[in-house]
N, C-alpha and C positions, 0 to 999 in steps of 0.2 A: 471222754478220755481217749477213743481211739482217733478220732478226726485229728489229734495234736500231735501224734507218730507219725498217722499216715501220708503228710505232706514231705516231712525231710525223707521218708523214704522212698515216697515217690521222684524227686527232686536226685536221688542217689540213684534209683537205679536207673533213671535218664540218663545221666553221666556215666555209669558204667557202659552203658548201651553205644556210648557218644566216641567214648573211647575203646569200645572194642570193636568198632566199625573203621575208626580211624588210624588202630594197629593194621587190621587185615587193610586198607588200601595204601599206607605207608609200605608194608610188607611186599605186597604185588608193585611197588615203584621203586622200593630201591636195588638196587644191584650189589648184590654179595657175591664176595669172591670164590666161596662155595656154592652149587646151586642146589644142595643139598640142604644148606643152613635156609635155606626159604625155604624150603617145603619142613623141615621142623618147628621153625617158626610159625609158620601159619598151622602147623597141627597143633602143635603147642597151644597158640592163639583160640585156634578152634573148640580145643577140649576145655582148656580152662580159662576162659572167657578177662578175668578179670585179674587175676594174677600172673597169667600169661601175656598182657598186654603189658604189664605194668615190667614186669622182667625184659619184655622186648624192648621197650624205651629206655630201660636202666640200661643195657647193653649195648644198643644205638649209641647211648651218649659215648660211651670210655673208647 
C-alpha cells in the first residue's frame, strides 16, 4: 500500500523543486522597476518555497 503514494509524491515534489529553482533564476533575470520588489520576491521565494513561486508567476503574468 505505501509503494502506490510514494511514486505521485515523489513525481510532485520533483516539480515543486523544478519550479522553485525556476522562480529564483526568472527572479535574478528580470528587471523590476523596483529593485526592492526583487529582493522581496526572492525572500518570499526563499521562505516559502512553493506558494511563493506560485504567487510570483501569478504576478509576472497581470
Amino acid at each position: 500500500m505505501m509503494l502506490t503514494w510514494s511514486i505521485p509524491i515523489l513525481i510532485l515534489g520533483f516539480l515543486s523543486i523544478i519550479l522553485w529553482f525556476w522562480a529564483i533564476i526568472d527572479i535574478n533575470r528580470s528587471n523590476f522597476k523596483e529593485p526592492k520588489h526583487k529582493g522581496l520576491f526572492l525572500f518570499m521565494v526563499l521562505i516559502t518555497p512553493i506558494i511563493g513561486s506560485i504567487i510570483y508567476f501569478q504576478m509576472k503574468k497581470g
